[in-house]
C-alpha positions as CSV (number, residue, x, y, z in Angstrom):
1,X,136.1,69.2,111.9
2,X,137.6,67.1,115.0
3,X,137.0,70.6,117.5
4,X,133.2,70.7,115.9
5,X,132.7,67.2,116.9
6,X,134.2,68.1,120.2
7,X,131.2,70.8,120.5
8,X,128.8,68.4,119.0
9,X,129.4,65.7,121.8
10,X,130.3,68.3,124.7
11,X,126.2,70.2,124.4
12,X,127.3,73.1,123.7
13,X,125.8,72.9,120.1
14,X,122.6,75.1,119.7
15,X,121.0,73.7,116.5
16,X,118.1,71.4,116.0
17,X,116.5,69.9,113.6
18,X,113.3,70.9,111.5
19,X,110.4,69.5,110.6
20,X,108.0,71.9,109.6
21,X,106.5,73.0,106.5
22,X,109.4,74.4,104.0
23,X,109.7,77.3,103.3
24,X,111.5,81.3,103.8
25,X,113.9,81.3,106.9
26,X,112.3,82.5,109.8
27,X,113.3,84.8,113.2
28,X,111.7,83.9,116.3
29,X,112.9,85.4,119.8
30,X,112.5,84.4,123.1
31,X,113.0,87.0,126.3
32,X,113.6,85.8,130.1
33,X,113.1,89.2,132.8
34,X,114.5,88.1,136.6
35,X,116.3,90.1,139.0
36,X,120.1,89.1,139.8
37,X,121.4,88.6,142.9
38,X,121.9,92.2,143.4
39,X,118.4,93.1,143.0
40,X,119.3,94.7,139.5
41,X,117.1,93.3,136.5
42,X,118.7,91.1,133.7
43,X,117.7,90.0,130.0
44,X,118.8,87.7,128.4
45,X,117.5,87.0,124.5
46,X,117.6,84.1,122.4
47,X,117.3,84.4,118.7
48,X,116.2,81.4,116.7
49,X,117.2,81.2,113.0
50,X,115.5,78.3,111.4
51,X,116.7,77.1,107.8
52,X,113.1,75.6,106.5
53,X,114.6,74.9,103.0
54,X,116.6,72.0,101.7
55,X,119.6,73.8,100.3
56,X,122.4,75.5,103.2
57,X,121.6,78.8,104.3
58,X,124.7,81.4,104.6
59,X,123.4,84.6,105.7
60,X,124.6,87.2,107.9
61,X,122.9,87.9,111.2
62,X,123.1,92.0,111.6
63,X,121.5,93.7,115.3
64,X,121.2,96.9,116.2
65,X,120.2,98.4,119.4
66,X,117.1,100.4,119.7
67,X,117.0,103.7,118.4
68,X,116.5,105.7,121.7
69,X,119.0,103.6,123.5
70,X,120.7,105.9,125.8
71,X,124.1,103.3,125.8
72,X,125.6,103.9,122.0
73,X,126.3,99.9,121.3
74,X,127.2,99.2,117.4
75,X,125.0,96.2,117.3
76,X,126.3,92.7,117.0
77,X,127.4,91.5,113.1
78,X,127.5,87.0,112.4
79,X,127.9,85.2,110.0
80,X,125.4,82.0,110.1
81,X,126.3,78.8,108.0
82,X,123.0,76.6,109.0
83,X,122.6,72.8,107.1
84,X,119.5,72.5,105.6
85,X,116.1,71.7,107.8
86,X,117.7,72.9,111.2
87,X,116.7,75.6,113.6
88,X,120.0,77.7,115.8
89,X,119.7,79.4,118.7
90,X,122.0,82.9,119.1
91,X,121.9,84.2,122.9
92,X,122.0,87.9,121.7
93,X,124.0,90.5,123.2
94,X,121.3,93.0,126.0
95,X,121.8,96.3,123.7
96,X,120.4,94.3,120.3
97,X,117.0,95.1,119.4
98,X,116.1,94.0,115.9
99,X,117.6,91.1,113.9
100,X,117.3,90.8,110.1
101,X,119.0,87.9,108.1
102,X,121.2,89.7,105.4
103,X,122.4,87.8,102.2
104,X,126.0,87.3,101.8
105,X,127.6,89.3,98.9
């Protein structure tokens, strides 16, 4: 708890809080496109999980890459514990593609 508070106070936490409608959680993605310093293009995706209800969510973040990806990447796996009425934001790996929330068994 003392290392998450460390996080907390440092910035380097990605969650905010909600006040929307309640509701089903929700995925909502954001893409940036620039060219590095080498002229090569670079992506970079955030995903943002938003907990709309009043109970914890645990739920399982699965990605996998898209399926005529010439690179074979296994897709990225998390497991997401989000407090009720708050949004995350997950910078996703460049091979993930699509994102579904899984429930935990």
């Amino acid at each position: 708890m003392k290392y998450l508070a460390l996080l907390l106070l440092a910035g380097c936490a990605t969650t905010e809080p909600y006040t929307g409608p309640p509701g089903p959680p929700t995925l909502e993605g954001t893409e940036w496109l620039w060219l590095d310093i080498n002229g090569r293009l670079r992506r970079e995706t955030t995903l943002y999980v938003t907990n709309r209800n009043f109970d914890p969510l645990d739920a399982i973040l699965d990605c996998d890459p898209h399926p005529k990806a010439l690179r074979k990447w296994p897709g990225t796996r998390l497991t997401l514990h989000l407090p009720p009425r708050v949004t995350q934001a997950v910078l996703l790996n460049p091979h993930d593609h699509l994102c579904e929330l899984l429930p935990v068994e």
